[in-house]
N, C-alpha and C positions, 0 to 999 in steps of 0.2 A: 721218262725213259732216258736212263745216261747214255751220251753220245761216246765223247772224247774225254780223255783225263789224262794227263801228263803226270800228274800228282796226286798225291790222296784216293786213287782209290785201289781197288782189290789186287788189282794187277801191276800195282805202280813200285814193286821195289827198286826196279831198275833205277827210279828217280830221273834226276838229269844227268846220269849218268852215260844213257842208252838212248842217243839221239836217234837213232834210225829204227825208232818202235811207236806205236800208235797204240793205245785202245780202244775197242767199238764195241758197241751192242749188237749182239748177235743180230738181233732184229734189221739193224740198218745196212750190216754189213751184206747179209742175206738179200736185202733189196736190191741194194746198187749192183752187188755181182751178178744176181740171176737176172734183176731187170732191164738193167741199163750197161750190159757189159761192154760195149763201146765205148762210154767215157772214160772206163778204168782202164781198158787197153790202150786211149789215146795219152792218158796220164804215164804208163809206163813207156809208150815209146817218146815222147816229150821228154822224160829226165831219165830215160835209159837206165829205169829201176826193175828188179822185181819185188814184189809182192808179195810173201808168205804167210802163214800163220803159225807162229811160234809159240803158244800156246792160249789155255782156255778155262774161264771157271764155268760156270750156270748158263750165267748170262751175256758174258763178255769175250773176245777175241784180244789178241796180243798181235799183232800184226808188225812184222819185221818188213824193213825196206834195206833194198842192198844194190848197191850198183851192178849195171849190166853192158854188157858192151866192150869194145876193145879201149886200153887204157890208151890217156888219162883219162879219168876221169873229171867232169867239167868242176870247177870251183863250188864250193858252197852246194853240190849236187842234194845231198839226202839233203840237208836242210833244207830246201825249196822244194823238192819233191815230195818231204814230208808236210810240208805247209799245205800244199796242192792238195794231199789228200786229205787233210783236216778240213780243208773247203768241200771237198766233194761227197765227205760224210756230211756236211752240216744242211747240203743239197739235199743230199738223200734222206734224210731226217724228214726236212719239211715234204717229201712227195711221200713218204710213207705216212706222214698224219694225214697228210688232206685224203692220200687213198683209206686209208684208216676211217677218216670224219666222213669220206663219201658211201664206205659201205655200211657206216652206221644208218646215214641218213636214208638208204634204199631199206634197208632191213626195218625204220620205225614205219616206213610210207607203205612197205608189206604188212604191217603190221597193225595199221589204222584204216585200213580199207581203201588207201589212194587217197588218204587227205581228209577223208569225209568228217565232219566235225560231229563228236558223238552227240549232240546236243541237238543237231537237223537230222538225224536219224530216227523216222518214224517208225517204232513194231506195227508192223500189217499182222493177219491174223495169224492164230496160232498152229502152227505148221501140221499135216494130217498125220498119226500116227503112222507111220512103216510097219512091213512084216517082218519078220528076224530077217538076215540078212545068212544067205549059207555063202560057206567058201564056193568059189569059183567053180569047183571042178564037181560039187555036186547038183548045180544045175545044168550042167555039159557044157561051159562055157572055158575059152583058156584062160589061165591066170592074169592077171592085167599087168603091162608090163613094168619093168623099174622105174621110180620117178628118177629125170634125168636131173643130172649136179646142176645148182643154181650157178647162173651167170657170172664170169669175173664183173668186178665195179668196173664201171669204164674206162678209168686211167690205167685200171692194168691191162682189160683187153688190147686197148691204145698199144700200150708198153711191148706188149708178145707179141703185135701184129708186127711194129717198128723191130725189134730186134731182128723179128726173121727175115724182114726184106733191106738189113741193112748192113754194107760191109763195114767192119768194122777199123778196116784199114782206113780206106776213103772217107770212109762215113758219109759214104754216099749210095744209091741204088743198086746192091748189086747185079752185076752184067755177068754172063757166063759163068753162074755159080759153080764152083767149084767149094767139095767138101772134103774135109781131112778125114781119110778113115780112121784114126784111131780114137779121134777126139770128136769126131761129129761136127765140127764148127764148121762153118761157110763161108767163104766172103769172095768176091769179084776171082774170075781165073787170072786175068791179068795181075791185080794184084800180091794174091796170095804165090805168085810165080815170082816174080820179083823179091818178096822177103824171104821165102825157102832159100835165092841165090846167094844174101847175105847171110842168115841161119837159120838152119834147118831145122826150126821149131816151130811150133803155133804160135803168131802172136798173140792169142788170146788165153792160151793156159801154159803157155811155155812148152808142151809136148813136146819131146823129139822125136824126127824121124830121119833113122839114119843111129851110126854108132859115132858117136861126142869121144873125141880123146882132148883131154886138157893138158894144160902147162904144170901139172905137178911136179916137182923135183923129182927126178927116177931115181936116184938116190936112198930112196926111204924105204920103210919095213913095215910090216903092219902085222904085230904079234897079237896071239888070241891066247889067252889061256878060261880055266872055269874054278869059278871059286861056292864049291856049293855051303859054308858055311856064312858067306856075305848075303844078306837079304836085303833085295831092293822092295819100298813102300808100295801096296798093292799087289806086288808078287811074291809075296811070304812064303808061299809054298814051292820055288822054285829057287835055286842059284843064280847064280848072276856070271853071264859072260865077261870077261876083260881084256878091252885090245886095248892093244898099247902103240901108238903110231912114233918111230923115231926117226929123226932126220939128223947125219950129221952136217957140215956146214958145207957149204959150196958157193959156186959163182951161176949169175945169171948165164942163160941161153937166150937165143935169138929170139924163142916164144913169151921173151920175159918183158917186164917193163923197163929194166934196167938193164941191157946184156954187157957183159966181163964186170958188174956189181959183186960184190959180195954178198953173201947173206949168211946170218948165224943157224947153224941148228936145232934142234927143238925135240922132245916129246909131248907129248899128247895123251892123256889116258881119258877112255869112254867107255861106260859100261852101260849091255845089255841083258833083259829079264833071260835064263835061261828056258822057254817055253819054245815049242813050235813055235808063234811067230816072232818071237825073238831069236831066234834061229834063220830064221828064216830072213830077216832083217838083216843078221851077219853076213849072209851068202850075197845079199845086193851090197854091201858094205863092199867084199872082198870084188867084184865085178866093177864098183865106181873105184877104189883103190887102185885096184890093174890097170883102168881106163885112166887113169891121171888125171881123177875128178874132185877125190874129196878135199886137195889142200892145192893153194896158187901163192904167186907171190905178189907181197903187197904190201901196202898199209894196216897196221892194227887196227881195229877197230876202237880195243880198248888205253893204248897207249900211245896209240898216233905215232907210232913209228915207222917206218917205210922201211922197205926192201926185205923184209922177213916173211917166215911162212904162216900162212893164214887157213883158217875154213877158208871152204869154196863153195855155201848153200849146203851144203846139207848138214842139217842140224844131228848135234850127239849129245850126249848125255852126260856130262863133262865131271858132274856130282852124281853121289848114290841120293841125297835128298834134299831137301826145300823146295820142292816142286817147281813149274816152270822155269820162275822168278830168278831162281839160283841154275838153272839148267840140270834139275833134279826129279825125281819121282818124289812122291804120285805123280801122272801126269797121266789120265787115262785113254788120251786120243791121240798121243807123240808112235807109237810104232806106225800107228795107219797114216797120220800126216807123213813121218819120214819117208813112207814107200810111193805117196803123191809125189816130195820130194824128187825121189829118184826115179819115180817114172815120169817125169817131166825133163829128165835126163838123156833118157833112155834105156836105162837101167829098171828089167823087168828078172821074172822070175821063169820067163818061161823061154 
C-alpha cells in the first residue's frame, strides 16, 4: 500500500517544486482523519497550518498544506509542518495494518471453529434427516429477525470509543460537552469557548460560524463572462464559465502584513464547467469575492516573493486541462471539494 511519495508517483508532477503538498493513500488518509482526529487537529494547531485536499486519482489524495493564523508566519513553518505530517501518515499506516492483520486473524478463528485443529475433530454420527423446512410465515411463526453487523476489531471499537469521549482541544476527557451545530463536533465547553474568541471556527474541520470578512484588496473586480464554444475535459457537453479577477496596484492597509507597503497589481483568470453545479460554485465564488475571501496579501508561494496578491484557500481552476497536477480538468471531485472549501468559510448557498 503506497503511503507517501514526493516523487515518482501518479500524483507527483508538482515535483519539488510544490513544497507544501503531500501524497497519501486514500486508505491511510481515511484512518487517521475518521479515526484518530485529534492528532490531526493537534498537528494543525502546532504549526498553524490547514489541511486540504487538492486533488485525487483511484487511489490516492494530494493534500495541500498552507499557513493559518495571523502573520508572520513562523520560519521554516510548511516545511516542518509537512514533515510532522509525513510522520503521522507513516503512524497511521502501521495502526491500519495491525487493525487490518487483527481482523484478519478474528475472521480465520471464525472460520476454524475457535482454533479447533481439524485433525482432533471427531465425526459423531451421521446427523438425523430433517423435514423440508417452510418459510416462517407458513407455520404461523414471525420472520426471524436480521442477523446483526459483525463486531468492529478491537482497535477500532478502541478508536470510536476514545474519539467520542475525547476533546480534541485538550486531549483530554471532555467536561461539559459542548457540540457545534453545524459540524457535530464536540469538545470540552470551556475549551471550545475560548477558541470561538480567537476564531470563530471549528478546530477540527475549519467550519465557520459567524460571517469571515478578509483582508482582500477592495480595489479589485471580478468579471464573469461564458464561452460556450471552449470545452472543459469531462464536461464536453456544456461551456465553460470565465472569471477574470483584476487588481490594479496599491498600498497595504492596517489589515495587511506590511501597512503603507506597496504591492503590484495582477490578473487572474479561472474557469468554470457551465452546468447547474458549476453555476452554482460561481454564486459562492461571487459571496467569498464580496466577503474579501478569495485573494490576501503575501508571499508567493511560487516565486517567493512577498508583498503581492495571493490565493487565499480556495482552490480555482487556473487551466482548462492537465488535471489536478496543472490545476486543470478532468478533475472529477474539485466542484464538491471547492464548496467543502467555502463552506468551511462560511460561504454556503442558502
Amino acid at each position: 500500500m503506497p503511503i507517501l511519495s514526493s516523487s515518482g508517483s501518479k500524483m507527483a508532477a508538482c515535483g519539488g517544486t510544490c513544497k507544501n503538498k503531500v501524497t497519501v493513500s486514500k486508505p491511510v488518509w481515511d484512518f487517521l482523519s475518521k479515526e484518530t482526529p485529534a492528532r490531526l487537529a493537534r498537528l494543525r494547531e502546532e504549526h498553524r497550518v490547514s489541511i486540504l485536499i487538492d486533488g485525487e486519482t483511484s487511489d490516492i489524495y494530494v493534500l495541500q498544506l498552507s499557513p493559518q493564523g495571523p502573520p508572520p508566519a513562523p520560519p521554516n513553518g510548511l516545511y516542518l509542518a509537512r514533515k510532522a505530517l509525513k510522520g503521522l501518515l507513516k503512524e497511521a499506516e502501521k495502526e491500519l495494518k495491525k487493525a487490518q492483520r487483527q481482523g484478519e486473524l478474528m475472521g480465520c478463528l471464525a472460520l476454524g471453529g475457535g482454533g479447533e485443529h481439524p485433525e482432533l475433530h471427531r465425526p459423531g454420527p451421521p446427523p438425523l434427516r430433517a423435514a423440508p423446512l417452510l418459510p416462517p410465515g407458513a407455520r404461523g411463526l414471525p420472520p426471524p429477525p436480521p442477523p446483526l453487523p459483525p463486531p468492529l476489531p478491537p482497535r477500532l471499537r478502541e478508536g470510536a470509543e476514545e474519539q467520542e469521549s475525547i476533546c480534541p482541544i485538550c486531549l483530554g476527557e471532555i467536561q461539559n460537552a459542548k457540540t457545534l451545530e453545524k459540524c457535530r463536533h464536540s469538545f470540552c465547553e470551556g475549551c471550545i469557548t475560548r477558541a470561538l474568541q480567537v476564531k470563530k471556527a471549528c478546530p477540527m474541520c475549519g467550519r465557520f460560524y459567524g460571517q469571515l470578512v478578509g483582508n482582500q484588496p477592495q480595489n479589485g473586480r471580478m468579471l464573469v463572462s461564458k464561452d460556450a464554444t471552449l470545452l472543459l475535459p469531462s464536461y464536453e457537453k456544456y461551456g465553460t464559465i470565465v472569471i477574470q479577477y483584476v487588481f490594479p496596484p496599491g498600498v497595504q492597509g492596517a489589515e495587511h502584513p506590511n501597512p503603507g507597503v506597496r504591492y503590484p497589481g495582477t490578473t487572474r483568470v479561472a474557469y468554470l464547467p457551465d452546468c447547474p453545479e458549476g453555476n452554482k460554485v460561481l454564486t459562492l465564488f461571487r459571496k467569498a469575492f464580496d466577503q474579501r475571501l478569495t485573494f490576501t496579501i503575501g508571499t508567493s508561494m511560487t516565486t517567493g516573493r512577498p508583498n503581492v496578491i495571493t490565493w487565499n484557500d480556495i482552490h480555482h481552476k487556473t487551466s482548462c486541462t492537465g488535471g489536478p497536477q496543472l490545476f486543470g480538468y478532468p478533475d472529477p471531485t474539485y466542484l464538491t471539494r471547492v464548496q467543502e472549501e467555502l463552506r468551511a468559510k462560511g460561504i454556503t448557498d442558502d
